[in-house]
N, CA, C and O atoms as CSV, one atom per row, in Angstrom:
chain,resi,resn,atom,element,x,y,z
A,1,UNK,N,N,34.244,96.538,278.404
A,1,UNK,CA,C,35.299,97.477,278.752
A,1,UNK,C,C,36.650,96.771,278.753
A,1,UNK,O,O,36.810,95.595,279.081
A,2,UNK,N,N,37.598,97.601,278.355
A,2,UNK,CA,C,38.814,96.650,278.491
A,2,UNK,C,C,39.727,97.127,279.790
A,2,UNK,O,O,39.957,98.312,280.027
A,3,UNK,N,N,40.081,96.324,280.376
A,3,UNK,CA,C,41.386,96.243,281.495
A,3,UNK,C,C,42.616,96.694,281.204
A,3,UNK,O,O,43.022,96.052,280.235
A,4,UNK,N,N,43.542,97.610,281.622
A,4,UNK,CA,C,45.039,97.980,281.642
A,4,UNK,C,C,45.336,97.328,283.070
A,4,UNK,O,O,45.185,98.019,284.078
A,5,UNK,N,N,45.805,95.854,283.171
A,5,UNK,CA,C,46.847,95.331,284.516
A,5,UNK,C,C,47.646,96.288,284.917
A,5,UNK,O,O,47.560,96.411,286.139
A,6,UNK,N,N,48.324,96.961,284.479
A,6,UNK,CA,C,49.311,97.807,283.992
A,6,UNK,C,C,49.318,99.213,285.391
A,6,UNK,O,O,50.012,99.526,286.358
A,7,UNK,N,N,48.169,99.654,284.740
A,7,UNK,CA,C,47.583,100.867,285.426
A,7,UNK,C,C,46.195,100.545,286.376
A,7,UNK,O,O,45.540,101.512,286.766
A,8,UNK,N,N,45.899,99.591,286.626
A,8,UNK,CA,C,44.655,99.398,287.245
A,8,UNK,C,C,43.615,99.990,286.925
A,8,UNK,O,O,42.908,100.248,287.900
A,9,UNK,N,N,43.027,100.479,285.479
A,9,UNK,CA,C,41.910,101.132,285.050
A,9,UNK,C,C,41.441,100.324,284.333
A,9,UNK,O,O,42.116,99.517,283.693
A,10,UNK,N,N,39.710,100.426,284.306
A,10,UNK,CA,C,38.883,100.307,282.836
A,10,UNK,C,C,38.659,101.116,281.963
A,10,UNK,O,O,38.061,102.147,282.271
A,11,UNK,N,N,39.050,100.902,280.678
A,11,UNK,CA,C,38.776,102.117,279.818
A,11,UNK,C,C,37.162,101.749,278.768
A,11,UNK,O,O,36.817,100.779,278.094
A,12,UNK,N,N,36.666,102.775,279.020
A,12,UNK,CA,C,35.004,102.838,278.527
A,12,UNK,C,C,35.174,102.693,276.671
A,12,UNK,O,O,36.198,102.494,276.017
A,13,UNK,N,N,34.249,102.815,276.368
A,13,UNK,CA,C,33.957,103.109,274.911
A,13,UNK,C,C,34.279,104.241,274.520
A,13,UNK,O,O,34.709,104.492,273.395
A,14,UNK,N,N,34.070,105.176,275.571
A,14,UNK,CA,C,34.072,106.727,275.183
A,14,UNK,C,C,35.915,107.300,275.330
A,14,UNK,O,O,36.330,108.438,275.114
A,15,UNK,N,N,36.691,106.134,275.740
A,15,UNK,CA,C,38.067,106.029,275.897
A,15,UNK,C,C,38.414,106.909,277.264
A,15,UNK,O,O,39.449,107.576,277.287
A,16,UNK,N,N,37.680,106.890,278.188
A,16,UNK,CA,C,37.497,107.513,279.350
A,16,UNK,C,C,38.032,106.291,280.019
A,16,UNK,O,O,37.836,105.182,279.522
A,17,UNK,N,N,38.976,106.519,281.580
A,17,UNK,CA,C,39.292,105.556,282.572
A,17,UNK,C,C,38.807,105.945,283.576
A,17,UNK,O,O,38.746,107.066,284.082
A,18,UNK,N,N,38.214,104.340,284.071
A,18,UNK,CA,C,37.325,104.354,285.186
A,18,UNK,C,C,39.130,103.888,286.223
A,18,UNK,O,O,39.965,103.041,285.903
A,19,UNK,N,N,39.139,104.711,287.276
A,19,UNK,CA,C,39.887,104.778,288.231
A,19,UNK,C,C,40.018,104.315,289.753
A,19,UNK,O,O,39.592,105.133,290.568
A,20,UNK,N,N,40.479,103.271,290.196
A,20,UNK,CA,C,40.048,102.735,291.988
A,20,UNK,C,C,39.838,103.934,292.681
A,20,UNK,O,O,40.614,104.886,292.763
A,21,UNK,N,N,38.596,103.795,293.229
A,21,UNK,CA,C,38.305,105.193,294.242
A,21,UNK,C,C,38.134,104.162,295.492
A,21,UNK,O,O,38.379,104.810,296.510
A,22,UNK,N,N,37.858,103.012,295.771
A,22,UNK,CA,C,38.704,102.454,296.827
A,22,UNK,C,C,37.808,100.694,296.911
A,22,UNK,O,O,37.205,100.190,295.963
A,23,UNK,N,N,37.985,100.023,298.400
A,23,UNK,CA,C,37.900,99.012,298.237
A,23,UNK,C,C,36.740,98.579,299.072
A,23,UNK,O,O,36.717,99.248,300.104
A,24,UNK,N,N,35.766,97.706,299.011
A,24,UNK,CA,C,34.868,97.301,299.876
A,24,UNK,C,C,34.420,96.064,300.637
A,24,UNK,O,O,33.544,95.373,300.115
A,25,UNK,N,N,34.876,95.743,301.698
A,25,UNK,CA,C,34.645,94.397,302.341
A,25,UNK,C,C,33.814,93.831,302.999
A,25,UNK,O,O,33.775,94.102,304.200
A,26,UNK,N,N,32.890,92.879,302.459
A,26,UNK,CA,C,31.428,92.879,303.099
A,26,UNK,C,C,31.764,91.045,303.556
A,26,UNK,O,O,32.269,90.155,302.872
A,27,UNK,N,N,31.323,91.026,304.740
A,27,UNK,CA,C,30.894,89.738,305.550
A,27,UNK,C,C,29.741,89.029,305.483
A,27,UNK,O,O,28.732,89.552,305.955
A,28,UNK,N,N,29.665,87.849,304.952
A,28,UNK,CA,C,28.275,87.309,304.639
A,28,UNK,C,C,28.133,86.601,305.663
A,28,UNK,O,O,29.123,86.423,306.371
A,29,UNK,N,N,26.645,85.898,306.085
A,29,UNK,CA,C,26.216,85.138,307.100
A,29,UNK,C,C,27.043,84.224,307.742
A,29,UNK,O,O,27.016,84.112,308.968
A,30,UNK,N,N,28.143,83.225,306.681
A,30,UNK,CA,C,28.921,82.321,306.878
A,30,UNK,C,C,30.002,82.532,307.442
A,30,UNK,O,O,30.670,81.658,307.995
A,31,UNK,N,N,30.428,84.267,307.330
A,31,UNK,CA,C,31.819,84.225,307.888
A,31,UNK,C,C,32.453,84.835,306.734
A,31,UNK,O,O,32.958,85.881,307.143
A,32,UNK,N,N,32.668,84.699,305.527
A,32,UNK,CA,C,33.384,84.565,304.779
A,32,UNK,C,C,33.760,86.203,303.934
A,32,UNK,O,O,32.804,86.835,303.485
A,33,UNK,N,N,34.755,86.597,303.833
A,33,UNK,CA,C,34.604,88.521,303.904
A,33,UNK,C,C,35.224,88.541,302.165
A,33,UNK,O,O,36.294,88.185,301.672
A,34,UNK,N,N,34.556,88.859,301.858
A,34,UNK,CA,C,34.804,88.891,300.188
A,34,UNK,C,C,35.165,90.963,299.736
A,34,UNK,O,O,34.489,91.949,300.029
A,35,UNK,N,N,36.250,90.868,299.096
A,35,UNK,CA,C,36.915,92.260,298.927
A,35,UNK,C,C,36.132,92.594,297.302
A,35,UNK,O,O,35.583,91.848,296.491
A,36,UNK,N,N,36.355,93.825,297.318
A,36,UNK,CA,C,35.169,94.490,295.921
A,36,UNK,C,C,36.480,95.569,295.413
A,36,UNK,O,O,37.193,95.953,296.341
A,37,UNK,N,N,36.753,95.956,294.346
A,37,UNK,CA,C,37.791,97.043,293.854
A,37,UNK,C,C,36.535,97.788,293.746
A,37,UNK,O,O,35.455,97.216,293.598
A,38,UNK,N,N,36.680,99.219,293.828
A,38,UNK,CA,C,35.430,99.825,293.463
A,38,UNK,C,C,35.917,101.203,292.562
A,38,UNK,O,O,36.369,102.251,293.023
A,39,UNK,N,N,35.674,100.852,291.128
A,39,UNK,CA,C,36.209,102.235,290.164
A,39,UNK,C,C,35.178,102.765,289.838
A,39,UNK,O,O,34.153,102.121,289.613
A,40,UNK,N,N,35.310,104.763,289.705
A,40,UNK,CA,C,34.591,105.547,289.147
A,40,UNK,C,C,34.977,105.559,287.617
A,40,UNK,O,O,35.794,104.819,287.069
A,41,UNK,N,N,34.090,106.718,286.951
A,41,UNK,CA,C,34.764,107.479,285.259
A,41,UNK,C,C,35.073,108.592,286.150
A,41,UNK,O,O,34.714,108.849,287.299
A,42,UNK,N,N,35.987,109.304,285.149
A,42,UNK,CA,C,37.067,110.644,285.532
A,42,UNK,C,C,35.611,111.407,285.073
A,42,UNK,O,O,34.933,112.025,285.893
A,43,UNK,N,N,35.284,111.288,283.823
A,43,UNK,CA,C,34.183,112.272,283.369
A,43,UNK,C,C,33.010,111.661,282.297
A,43,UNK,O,O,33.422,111.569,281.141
A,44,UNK,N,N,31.806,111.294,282.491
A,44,UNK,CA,C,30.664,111.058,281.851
A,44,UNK,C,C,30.075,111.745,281.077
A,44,UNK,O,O,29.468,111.338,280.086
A,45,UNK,N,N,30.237,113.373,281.601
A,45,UNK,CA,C,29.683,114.057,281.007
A,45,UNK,C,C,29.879,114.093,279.359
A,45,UNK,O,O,30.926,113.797,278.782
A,46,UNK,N,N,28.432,114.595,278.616
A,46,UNK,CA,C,28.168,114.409,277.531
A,46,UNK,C,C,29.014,112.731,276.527
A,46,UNK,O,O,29.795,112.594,275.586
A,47,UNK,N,N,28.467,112.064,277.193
A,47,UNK,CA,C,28.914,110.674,276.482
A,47,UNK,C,C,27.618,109.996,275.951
A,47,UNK,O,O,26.456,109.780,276.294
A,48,UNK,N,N,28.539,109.768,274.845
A,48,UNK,CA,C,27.187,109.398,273.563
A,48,UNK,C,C,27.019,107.939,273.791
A,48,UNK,O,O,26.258,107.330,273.039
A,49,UNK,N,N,27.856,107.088,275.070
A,49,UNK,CA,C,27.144,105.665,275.115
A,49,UNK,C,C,26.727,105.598,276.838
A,49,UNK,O,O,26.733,104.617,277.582
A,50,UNK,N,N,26.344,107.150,277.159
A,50,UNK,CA,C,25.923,106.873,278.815
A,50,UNK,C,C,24.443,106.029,278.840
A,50,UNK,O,O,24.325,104.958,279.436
A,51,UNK,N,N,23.493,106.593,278.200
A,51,UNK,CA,C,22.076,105.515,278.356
A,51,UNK,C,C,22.454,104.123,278.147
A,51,UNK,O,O,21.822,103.361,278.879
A,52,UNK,N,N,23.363,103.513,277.308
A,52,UNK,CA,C,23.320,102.342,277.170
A,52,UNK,C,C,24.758,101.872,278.199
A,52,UNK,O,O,24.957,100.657,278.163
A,53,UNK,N,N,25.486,102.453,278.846
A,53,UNK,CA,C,26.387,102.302,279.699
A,53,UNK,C,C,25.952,102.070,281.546
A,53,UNK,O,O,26.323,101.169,282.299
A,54,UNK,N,N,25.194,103.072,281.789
A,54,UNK,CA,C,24.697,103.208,282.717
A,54,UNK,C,C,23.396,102.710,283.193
A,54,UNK,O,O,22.435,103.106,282.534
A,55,UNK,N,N,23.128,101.880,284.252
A,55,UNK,CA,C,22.116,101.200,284.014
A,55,UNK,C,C,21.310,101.325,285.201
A,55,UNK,O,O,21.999,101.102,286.197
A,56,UNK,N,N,20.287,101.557,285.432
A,56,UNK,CA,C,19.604,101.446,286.545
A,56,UNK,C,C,18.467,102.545,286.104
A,56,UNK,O,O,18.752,103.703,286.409
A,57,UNK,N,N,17.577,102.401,285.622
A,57,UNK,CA,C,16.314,103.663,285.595
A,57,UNK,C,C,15.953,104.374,286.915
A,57,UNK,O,O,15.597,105.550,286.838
A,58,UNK,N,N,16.017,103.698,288.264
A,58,UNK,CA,C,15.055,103.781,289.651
A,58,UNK,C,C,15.935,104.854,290.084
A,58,UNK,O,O,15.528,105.050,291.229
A,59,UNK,N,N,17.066,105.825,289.847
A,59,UNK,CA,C,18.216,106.319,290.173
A,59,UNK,C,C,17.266,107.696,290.415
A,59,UNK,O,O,16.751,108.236,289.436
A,60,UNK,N,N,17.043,108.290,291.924
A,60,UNK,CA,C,16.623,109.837,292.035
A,60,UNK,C,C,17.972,110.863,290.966
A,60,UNK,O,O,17.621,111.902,290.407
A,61,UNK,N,N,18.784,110.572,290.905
A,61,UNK,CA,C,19.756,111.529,289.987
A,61,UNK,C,C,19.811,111.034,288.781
A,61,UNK,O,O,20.008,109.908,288.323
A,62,UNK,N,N,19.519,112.476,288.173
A,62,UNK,CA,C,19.205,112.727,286.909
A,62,UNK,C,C,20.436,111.663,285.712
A,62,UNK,O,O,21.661,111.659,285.832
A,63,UNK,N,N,19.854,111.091,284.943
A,63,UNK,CA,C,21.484,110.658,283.637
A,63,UNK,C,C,22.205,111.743,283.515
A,63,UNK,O,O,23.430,111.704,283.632
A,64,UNK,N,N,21.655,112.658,283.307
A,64,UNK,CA,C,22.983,113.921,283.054
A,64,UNK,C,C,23.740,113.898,284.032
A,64,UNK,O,O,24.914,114.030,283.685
A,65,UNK,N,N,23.566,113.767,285.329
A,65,UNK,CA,C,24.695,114.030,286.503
A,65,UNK,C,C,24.887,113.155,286.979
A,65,UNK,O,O,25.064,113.223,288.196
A,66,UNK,N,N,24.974,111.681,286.233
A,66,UNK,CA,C,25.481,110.149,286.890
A,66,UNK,C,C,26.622,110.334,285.981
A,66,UNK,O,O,26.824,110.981,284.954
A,67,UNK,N,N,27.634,109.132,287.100
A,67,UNK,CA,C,28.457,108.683,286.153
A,67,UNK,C,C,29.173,106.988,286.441
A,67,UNK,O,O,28.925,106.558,287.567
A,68,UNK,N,N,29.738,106.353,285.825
A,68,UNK,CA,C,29.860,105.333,285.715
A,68,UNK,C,C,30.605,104.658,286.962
A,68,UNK,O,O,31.513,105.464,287.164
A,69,UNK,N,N,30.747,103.606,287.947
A,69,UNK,CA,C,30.719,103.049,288.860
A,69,UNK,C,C,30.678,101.422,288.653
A,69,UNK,O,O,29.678,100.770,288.351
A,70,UNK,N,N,32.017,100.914,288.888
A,70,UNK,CA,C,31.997,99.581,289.041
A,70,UNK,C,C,32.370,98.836,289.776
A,70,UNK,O,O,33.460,99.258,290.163
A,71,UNK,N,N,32.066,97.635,290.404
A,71,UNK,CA,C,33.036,96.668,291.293
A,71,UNK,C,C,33.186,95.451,291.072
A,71,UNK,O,O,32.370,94.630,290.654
A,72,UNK,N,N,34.477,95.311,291.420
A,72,UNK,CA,C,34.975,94.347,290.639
A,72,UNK,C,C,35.560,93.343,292.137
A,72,UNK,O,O,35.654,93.781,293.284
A,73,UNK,N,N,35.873,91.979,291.686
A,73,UNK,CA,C,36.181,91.169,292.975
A,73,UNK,C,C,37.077,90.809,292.073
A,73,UNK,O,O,36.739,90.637,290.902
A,74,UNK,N,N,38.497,90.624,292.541
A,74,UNK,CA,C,39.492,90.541,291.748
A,74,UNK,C,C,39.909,89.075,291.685
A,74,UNK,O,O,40.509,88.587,290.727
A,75,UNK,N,N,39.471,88.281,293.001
A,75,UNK,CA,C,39.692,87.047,293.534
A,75,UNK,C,C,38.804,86.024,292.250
A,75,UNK,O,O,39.221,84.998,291.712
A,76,UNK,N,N,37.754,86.588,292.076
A,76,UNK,CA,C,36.994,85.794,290.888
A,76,UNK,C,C,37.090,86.172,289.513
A,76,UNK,O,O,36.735,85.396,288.625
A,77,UNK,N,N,37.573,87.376,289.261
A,77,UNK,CA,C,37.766,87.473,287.834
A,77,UNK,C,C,37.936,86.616,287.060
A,77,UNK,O,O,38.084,86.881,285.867
């Protein structure tokens, strides 16, 4: 996927932008609190690279009504 710095989106194959829907801060055993960007897609529907985009088989919701979800740690990029 490619990055816009610009606008803070990923844009898919399908030229769809995945958008910050917000941020997540998890505390590990050590102490140490590591931040997550967390972007959706605007729209999945009917995309001809969702099986090979979307990944997880074990998902109770159907591929037709998933849609793409990423997080990103900006600190390690």
């Amino acid at each position: 996927m490619e990055y816009d710095a610009r606008q803070d989106v990923y844009i898919c194959k399908n030229q769809k932008q995945l958008k910050v829907t917000g941020i997540r801060k998890s505390k590990s055993k050590t102490g140490y609190v590591s931040e997550k960007t967390l972007y959706s897609c605007e729209d999945c529907k009917e995309c001809l690279f969702k099986t090979s985009c979307i990944k997880g088989n074990n998902s109770k919701i159907p591929m037709e009504e998933r849609s793409k979800h990423l997080e990103v740690s900006k600190l390690f990029q």
